[in-house]
C-alpha positions in Angstrom: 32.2 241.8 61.7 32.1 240.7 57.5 36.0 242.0 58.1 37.2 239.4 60.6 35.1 236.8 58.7 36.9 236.9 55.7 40.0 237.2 58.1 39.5 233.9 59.7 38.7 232.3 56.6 41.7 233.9 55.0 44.2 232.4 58.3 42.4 228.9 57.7 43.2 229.1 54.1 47.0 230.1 54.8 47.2 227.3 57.2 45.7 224.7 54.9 48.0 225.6 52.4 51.1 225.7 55.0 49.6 222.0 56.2 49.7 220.9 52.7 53.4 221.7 51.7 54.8 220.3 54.6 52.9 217.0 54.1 54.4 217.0 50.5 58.0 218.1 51.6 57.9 215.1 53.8 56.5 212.5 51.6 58.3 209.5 51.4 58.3 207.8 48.0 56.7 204.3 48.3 58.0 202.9 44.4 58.9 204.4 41.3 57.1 203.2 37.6 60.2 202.8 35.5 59.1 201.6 32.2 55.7 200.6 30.5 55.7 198.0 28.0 52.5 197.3 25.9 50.3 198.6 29.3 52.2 196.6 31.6 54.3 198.7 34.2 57.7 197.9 35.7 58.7 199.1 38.9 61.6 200.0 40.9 60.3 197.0 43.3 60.0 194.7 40.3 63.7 195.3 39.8 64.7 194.8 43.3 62.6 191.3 43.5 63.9 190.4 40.2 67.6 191.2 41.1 66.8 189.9 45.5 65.5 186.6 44.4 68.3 185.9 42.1 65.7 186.0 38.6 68.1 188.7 36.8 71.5 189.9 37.2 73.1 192.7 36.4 76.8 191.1 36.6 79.9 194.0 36.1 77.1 196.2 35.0 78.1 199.7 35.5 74.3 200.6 36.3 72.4 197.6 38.0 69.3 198.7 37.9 69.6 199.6 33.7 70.8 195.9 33.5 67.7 194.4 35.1 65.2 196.8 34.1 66.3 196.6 30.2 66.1 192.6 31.0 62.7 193.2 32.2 61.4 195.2 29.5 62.4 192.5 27.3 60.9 190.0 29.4 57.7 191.2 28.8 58.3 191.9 25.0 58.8 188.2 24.9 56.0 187.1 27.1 53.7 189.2 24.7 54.9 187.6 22.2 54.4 184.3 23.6 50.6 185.4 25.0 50.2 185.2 21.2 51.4 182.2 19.9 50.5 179.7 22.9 53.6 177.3 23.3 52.4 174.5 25.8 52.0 174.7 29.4 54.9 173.4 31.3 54.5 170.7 33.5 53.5 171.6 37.4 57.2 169.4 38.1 58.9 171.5 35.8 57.6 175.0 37.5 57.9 172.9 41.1 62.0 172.5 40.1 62.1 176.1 39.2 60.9 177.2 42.4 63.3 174.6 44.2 66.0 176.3 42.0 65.5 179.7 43.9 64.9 178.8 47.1 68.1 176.4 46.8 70.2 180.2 46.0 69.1 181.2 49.7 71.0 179.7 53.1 67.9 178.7 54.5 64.1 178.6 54.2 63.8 181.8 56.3 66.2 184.0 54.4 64.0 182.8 51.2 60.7 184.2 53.2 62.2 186.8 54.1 63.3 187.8 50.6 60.0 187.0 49.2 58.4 189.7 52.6 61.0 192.6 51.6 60.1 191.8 47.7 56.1 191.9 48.4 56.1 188.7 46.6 53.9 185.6 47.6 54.4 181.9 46.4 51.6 182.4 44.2 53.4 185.2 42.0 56.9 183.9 42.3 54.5 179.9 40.6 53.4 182.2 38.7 56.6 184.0 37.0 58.9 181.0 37.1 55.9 179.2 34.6 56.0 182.0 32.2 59.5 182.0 32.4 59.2 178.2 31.1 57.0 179.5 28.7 59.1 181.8 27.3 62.0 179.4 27.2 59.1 176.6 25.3 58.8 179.3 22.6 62.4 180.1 22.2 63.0 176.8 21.6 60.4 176.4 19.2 61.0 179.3 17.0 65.3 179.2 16.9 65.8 175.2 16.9 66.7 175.9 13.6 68.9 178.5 13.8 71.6 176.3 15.1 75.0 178.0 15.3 73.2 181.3 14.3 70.8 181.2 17.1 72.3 183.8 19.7 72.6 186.5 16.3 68.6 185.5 15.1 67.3 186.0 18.8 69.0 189.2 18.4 67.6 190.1 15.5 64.1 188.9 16.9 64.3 191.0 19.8 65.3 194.3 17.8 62.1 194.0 16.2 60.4 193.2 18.9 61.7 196.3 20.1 60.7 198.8 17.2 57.4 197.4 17.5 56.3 197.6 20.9 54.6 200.7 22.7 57.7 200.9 25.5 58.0 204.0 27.8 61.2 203.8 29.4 61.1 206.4 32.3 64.4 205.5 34.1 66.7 208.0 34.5 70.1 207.8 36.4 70.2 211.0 38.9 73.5 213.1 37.9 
């Protein structure tokens, strides 16, 4: 009797097991964290919203999603950076034309939605990233109206050492 016990356990072990690595064989991959800049993750669905809804490009780029993730990254550098220094809030028209800018890059109001639906974005987040987006551009104003001709070389510069400094994990890797 102990002897088909332990049998029976030992066939609902085996079959546990079995049930378990088909599950994972057929797992489907739901997003992928690409990069982690100063505790904030970037995934492969930020870079698809980002590049579907027209906020980055990756224009004669040999690997789009490098482009937009590496524009990303910095993104979030900068917006670090302005966390803090605290240029001024921009005004609700300014974000409102913002807004009106992307949904203007879309044939009609249901292809915007619908771009919003596949990106998981709401009207909320998308308010949201267009004002720190004017934020950004409030303190890169600010900190280079001096720089004049020079300004394109300083940012540069800026944004090497924002760089260095940061705590970035970059996880994207291109599949061979």
């Amino acid at each position: 009797m102990k002897l088909r016990i332990a049998d029976f356990g030992l066939r609902i072990s085996l079959t546990i097991v079995g049930l378990s690595i088909a599950v994972a064989l057929h797992a489907e991959t739901i997003d992928r964290v690409l990069a982690v800049v100063a505790g904030q993750v970037i995934t492969l669905s930020d870079v698809a919203a980002a590049r579907d809804l027209g906020l980055q490009s990756a224009t004669g780029a040999a690997d789009p999603v490098r482009a937009i993730l590496t524009k990303l990254i910095d993104r979030d550098l900068e917006l670090a950076e302005v966390e803090r220094y605290a240029p001024p809030e921009p005004s609700a028209e300014a974000v409102d034309r913002a807004l009106a800018a992307i949904r203007a890059r879309f044939a009609s109001p249901t292809a915007f939605e619908d771009a919003l639906a596949r990106a998981g974005v709401d009207d909320r987040h998308l308010r949201e990233t267009m004002r720190q987006d004017l934020r950004i551009r409030a303190y890169e104003d600010q900190r280079f109206a001096a720089a004049g001709d020079r300004r394109a070389a300083v940012f540069d510069e800026w944004m090497a050492g924002l760089r260095r400094r940061a705590e970035v994990t970059d996880l994207y890797l291109v599949k061979p």
